[in-house]
Wavefront OBJ file of the C-alpha trace (Angstrom):
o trace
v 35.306 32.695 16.418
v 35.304 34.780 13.201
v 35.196 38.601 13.383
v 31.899 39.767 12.329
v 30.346 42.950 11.860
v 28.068 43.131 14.326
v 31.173 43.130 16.413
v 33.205 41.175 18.313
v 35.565 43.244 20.494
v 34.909 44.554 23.848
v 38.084 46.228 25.142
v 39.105 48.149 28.307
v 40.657 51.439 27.895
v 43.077 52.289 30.046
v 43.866 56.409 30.214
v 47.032 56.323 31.857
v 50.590 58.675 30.400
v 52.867 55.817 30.030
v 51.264 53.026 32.786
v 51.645 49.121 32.846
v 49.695 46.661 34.035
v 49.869 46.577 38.309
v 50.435 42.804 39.962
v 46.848 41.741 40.495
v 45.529 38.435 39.519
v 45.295 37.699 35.926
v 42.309 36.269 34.201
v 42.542 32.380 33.539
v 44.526 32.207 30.325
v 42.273 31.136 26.841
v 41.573 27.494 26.357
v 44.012 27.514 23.100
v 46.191 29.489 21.238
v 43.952 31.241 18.543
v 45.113 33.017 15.197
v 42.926 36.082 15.776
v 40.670 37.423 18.173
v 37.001 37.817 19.439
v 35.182 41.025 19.568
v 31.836 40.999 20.760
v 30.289 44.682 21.446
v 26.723 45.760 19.656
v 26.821 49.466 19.059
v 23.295 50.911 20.162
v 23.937 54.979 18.556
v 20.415 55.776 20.463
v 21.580 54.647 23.994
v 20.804 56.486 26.993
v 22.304 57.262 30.641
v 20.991 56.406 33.552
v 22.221 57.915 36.690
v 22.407 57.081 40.437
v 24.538 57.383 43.602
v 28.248 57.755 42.536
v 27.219 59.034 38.799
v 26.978 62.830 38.568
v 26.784 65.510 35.716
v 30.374 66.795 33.996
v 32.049 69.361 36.360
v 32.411 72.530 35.221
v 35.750 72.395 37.332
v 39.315 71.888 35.388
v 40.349 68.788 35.029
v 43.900 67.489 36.616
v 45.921 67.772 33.768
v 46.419 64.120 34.176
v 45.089 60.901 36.158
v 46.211 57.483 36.498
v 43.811 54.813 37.379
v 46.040 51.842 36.903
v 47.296 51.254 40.647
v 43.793 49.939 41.025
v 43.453 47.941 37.789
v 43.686 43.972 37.526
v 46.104 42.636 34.816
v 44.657 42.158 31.933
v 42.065 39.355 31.348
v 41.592 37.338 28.374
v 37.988 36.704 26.548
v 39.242 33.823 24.310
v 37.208 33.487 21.147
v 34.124 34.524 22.668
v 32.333 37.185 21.863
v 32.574 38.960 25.694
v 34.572 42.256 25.206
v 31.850 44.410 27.116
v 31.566 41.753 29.815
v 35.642 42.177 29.995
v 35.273 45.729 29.946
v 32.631 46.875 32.925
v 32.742 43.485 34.811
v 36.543 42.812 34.909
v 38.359 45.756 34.121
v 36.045 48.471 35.085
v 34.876 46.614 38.337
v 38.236 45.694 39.756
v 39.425 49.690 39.796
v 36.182 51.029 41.613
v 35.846 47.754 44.100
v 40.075 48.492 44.941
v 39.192 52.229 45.215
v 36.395 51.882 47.513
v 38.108 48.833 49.821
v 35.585 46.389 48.280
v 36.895 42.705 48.644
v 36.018 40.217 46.483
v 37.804 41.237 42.644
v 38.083 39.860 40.448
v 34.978 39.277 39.545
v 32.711 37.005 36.723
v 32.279 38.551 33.227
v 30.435 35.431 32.708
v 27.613 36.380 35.168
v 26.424 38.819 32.967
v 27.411 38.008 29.359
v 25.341 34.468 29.715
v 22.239 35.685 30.982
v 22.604 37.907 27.743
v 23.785 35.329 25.336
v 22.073 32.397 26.594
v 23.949 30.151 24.569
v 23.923 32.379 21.450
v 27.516 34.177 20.976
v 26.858 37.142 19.124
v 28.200 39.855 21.178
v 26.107 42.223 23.797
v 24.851 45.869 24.102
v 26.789 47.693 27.358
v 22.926 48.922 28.647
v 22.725 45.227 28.553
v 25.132 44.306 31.227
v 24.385 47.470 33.602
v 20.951 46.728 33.683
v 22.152 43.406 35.352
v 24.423 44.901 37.178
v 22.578 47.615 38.884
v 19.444 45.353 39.540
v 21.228 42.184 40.650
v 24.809 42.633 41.140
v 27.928 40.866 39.586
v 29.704 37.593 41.369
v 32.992 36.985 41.944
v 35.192 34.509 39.797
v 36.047 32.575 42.799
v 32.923 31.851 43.515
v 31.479 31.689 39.723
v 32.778 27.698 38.472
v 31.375 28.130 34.839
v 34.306 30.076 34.219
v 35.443 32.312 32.039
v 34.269 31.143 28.520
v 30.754 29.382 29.504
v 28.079 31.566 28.014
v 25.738 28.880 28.500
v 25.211 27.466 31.641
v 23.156 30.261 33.751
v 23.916 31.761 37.135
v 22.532 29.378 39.787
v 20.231 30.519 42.574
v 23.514 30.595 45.341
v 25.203 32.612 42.489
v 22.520 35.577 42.480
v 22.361 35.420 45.862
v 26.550 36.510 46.120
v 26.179 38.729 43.571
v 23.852 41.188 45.609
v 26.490 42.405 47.356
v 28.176 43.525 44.330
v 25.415 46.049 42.864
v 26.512 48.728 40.789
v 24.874 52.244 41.606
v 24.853 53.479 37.834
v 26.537 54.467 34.787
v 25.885 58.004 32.558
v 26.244 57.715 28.707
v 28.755 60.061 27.786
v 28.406 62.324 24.279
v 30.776 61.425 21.373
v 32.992 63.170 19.164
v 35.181 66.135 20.343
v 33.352 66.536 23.825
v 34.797 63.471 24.417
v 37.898 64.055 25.903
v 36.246 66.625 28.677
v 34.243 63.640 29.683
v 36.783 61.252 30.106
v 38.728 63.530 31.894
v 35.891 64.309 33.964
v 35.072 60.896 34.896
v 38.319 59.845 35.489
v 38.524 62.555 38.088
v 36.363 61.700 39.843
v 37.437 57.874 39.861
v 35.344 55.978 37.438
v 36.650 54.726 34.730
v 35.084 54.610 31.380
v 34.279 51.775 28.612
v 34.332 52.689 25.089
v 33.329 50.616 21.749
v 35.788 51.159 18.796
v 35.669 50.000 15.690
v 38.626 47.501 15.222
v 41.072 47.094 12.239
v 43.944 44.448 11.321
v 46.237 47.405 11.976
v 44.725 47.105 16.142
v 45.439 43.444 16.145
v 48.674 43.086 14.922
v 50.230 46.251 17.185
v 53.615 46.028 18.208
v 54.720 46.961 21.835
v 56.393 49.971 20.659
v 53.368 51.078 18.568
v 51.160 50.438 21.487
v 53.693 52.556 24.098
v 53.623 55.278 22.103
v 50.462 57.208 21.826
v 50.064 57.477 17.960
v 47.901 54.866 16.242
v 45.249 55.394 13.888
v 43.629 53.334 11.625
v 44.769 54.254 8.347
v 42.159 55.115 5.908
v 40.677 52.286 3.431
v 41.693 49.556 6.064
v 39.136 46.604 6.645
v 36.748 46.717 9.145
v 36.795 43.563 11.328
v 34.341 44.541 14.076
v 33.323 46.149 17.176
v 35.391 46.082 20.236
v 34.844 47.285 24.381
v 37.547 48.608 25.985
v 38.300 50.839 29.406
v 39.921 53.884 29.739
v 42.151 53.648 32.993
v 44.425 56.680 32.603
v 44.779 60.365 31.057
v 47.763 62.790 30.128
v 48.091 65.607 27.841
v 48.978 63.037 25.054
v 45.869 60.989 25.517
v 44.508 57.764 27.142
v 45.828 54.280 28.115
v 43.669 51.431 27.277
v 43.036 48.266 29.133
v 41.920 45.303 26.473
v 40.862 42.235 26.976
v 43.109 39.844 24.660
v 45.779 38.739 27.471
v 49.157 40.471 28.291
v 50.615 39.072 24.839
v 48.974 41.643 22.802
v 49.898 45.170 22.415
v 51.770 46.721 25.560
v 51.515 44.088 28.329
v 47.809 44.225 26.945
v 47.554 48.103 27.327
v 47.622 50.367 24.864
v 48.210 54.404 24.910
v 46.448 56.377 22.272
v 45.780 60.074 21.170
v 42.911 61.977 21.871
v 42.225 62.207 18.412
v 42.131 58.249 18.116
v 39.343 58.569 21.435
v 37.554 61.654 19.352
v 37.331 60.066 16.221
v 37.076 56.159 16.578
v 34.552 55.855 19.655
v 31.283 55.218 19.224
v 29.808 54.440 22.448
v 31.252 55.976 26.080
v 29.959 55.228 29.671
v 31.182 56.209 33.069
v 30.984 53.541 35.096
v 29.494 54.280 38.380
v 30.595 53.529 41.633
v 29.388 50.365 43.619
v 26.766 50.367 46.015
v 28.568 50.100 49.790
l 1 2 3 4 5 6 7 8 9 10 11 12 13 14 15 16 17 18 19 20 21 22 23 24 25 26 27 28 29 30 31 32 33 34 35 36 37 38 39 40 41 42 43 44 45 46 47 48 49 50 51 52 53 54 55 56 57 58 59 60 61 62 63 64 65 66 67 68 69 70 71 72 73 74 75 76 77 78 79 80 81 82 83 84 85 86 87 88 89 90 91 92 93 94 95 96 97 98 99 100 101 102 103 104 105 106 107 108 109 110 111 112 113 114 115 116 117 118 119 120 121 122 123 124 125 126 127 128 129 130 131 132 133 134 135 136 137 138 139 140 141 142 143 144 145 146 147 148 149 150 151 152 153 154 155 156 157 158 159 160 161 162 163 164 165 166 167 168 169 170 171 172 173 174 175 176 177 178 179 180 181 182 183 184 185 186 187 188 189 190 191 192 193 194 195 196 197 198 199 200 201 202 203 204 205 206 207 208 209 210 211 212 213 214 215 216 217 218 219 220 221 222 223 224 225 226 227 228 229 230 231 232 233 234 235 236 237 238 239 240 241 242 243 244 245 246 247 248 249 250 251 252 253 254 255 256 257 258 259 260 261 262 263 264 265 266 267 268 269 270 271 272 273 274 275 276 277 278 279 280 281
């Protein structure tokens, strides 16, 4: 699938000093080998937060000067050429640290669940309000249970399917402000055990990372580069360098399919920020 504007890229980002991907099951691999990849995240600049049991307002408190998320993370899925990124993000990556947190069985769980009933056969990426409206009203199922897969964006949840997913409900999310405040709400939220999904915009310069690039806590698009789309991503780790990123483009790319950068990259590239809430028990 081409790289369009409207944005194709949904990534996790993983906050984490220097953290690699833990030994939990990895997301079925791609259906082919593909010469670039999908992005898939709509950037909505008037979004709103909606809070509820598990999602609270920033703490004035100090924040550790570091956390690390990543014992509870999955290894790093793989959206293919569809357009899925923010189904990747808050379904897969997002859902797999809270559920291990809380001693939730069940992860990993569907990011097709939610990104069909939003596509409905039309691949054009998804809003993140999209998906937690789903799942804080009906839940999210598990990929063992889901058989459409991981690239079906068609085929709708059956009845059984819906049913599952109510144990799964998400409590909430809260929008968190852009720009140089940031980093206090990442830190913030991360504290307190939720991780956070971003949208970036994406560049050749993110696609083609080397390993070492992506250890090492330094990239930045450089100025007049292309843009290819928008991406979702998860923050799953902090330090006083800045943020590890969990993506969604298999363990090939980048570090192990992690990448670390500054806080300048998550102050001046993001968009869009939640905290994802924690699951309803």
């Amino acid at each position: 699938m081409n790289a369009k504007n409207y944005g194709r890229l949904a990534v996790v980002l993983a906050t984490a000093g220097a953290i690699g991907a833990m030994g939990l099951p990895l997301a079925d691999a791609a259906p082919a080998v593909q010469p670039h990849y999908a992005y898939g995240a709509l950037v909505d600049h008037s979004a709103k937060s909606f809070s509820a049991q598990g999602v609270r307002e920033l703490s004035t408190a100090a924040a550790p000067a570091s956390v690390d998320l990543s014992p509870y993370a999955a290894s790093p899925g793989n959206q293919g050429q569809v357009g899925s990124c923010v189904a990747w993000a808050i379904d897969y990556s997002a859902y797999s640290i809270l559920m291990k947190e809380q001693g939730i069985t069940g992860a990993p769980m569907a990011p097709m669940y939610t990104y069909a009933q939003i596509a409905r056969g039309n691949d054009q990426g998804s809003y993140p309000k999209d998906h937690f409206k789903i799942l804080t009203s009906q839940g999210l199922d598990t990929r063992a249970d889901y058989w459409q897969g991981d690239y079906d964006y068609t085929t709708q949840p059956t009845s059984a399917q819906r049913t599952n997913a109510a144990h799964w409900k998400l409590s909430g999310y809260t929008s968190l402000n852009t720009g140089s405040a940031l980093k206090a709400g990442v830190q913030d939220s991360l504290a307190k055990g939720l991780p956070v999904v971003i949208t970036i915009p994406v560049y050749g310069s993110f696609e083609k990372i080397s390993r070492s690039a992506a250890q090492a806590y330094t990239y930045y698009p450089s100025s007049g580069e292309q843009l290819l789309g928008y991406h979702e991503i998860t923050i799953i780790a902090y330090n006083d360098k800045g943020v590890r990123i969990q993506n969604s483009w298999g363990t090939s790319w980048g570090d192990g399919g992690f990448i670390n950068v500054p806080w300048r990259f998550v102050t001046g590239q993001v968009q869009e920020a939640e905290a994802v809430g924690k699951l309803v028990k």
